[in-house]
N, C-alpha and C positions, 0 to 999 in steps of 0.2 A: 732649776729655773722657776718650778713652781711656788718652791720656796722664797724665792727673791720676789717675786710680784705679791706673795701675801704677807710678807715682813713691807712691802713697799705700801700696801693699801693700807696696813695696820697703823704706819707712820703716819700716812695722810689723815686718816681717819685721828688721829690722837692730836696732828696740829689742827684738824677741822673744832675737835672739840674744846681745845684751849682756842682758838681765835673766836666761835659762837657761843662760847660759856660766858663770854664778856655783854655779848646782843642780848638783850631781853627788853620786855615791854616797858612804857615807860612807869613809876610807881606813883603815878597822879592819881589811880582807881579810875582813870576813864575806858572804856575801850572806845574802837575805832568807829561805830556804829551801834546800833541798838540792839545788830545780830549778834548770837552767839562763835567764836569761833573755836576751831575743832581741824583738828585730822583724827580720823578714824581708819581702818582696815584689818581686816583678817589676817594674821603672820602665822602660819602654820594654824593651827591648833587654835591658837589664843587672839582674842581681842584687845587689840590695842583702842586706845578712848583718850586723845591729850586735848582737851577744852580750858574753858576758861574759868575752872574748879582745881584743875590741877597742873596744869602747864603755866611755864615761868614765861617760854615763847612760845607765840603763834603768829609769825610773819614770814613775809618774802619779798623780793624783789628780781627785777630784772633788767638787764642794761647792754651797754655796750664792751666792752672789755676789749682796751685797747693792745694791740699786738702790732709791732713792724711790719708792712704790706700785707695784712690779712681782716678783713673786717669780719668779726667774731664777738656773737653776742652770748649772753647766760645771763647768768643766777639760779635762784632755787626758791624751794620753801622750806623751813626748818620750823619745828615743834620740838620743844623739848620741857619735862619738869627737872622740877630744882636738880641741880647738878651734888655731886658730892656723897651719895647714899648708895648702895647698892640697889635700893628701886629705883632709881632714876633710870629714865627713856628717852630715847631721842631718836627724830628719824626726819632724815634732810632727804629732800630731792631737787637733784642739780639737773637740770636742763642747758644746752647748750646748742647754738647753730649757727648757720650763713644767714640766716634773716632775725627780724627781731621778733623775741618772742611774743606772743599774743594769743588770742582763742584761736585755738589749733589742739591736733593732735601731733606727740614728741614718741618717738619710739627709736629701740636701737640703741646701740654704742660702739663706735668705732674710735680709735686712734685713729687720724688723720695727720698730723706728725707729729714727732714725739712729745709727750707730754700734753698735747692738742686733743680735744675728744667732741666729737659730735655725737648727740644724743642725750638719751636719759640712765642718771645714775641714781639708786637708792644707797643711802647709808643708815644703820638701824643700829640703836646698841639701848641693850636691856642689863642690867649691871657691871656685871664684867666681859659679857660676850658682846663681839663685834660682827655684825653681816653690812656688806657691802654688795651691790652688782654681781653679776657671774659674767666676768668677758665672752665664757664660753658659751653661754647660753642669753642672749640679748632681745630677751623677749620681752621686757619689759616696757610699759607705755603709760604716757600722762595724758592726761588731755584739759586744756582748760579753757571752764567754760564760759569763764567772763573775769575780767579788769578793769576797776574803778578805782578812783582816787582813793579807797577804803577797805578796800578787799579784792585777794584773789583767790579765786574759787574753782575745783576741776577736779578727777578725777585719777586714778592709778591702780594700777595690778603690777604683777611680774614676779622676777625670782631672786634674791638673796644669796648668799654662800656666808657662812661663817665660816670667817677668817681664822679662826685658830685650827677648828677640826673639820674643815671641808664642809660640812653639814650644808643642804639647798634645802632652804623655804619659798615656798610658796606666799606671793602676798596678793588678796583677791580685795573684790568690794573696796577699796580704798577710795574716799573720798574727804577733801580738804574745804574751807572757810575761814584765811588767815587775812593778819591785816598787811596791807600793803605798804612798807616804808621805804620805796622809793621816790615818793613825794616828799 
């Protein structure tokens, strides 16, 4: 069984990265403001740093997400640099809930019914390894701290699992500065 949900996240995780290898900013050399944008956090050991020196993306959005008798809202924020290398990085956080999302604090992950999920999920991949959430351990939490027509900005900690060898990371200090393309 344990095997079927990390062959199942591994799959999501691979269509995640074929559908957002296609999103990247636009290539007009503007960005969305005069701030810099950036996700930054502590992943185990090592410092992650995806700005706007080396990420391809640094956006997100959030909306409604229509479902048959169920009002359910999400999105995320994703950073990632050029796809295709074996240094390539990426690391999305999907939020999802019964209200819409806004400056709040998002913690948790629960299935709600199948395939349905309230809460927050991390997805992280640094060459060929893949870390997702840990269902078993759901301590993870966003929190954001403001949304303008230009930026969503907020915070994150929590824990990971790599998908191939079980491996749990710790992710601390995480803090985000992405442009907002749901305008």
């Amino acid at each position: 069984m344990k095997t079927l949900k990390i062959i199942s996240k591994y799959s999501l995780i691979c269509s995640l990265l074929f559908v957002l290898s296609s999103c990247s900013k636009d290539d007009d050399g503007e960005t969305p403001s005069s701030n810099q944008l950036f996700l930054k956090a502590n992943i185990g050991s090592e410092q992650l740093l995806l700005d706007n020196d080396n990420a391809e993306t640094l956006e997100g959005s959030f909306g409604t997400i229509p479902f048959p008798d169920l009002t359910y809202y999400g999105g995320g924020i994703n950073a990632q640099t050029p796809s295709g290398t074996n240094e390539s990085k990426m690391f999305i956080i999907q939020i999802y809930d019964d209200n819409p999302i806004n400056t709040s604090t998002y913690s948790g992950y629960q299935e709600i019914q199948p395939g349905l999920y309230y809460g927050v999920q991390f997805l992280f991949s640094t060459g060929t390894n893949f870390y997702s959430s840990d269902e078993d351990n759901t301590a993870s939490t966003v929190t954001i701290t403001s949304i303008n027509n230009n930026t969503i900005n907020g915070t994150f900690s929590g824990t990971v699992i790599n998908l191939m060898n079980g491996e749990t990371v710790n992710i601390t200090n995480g803090e985000f500065s992405v442009e907002n393309t749901a305008n």
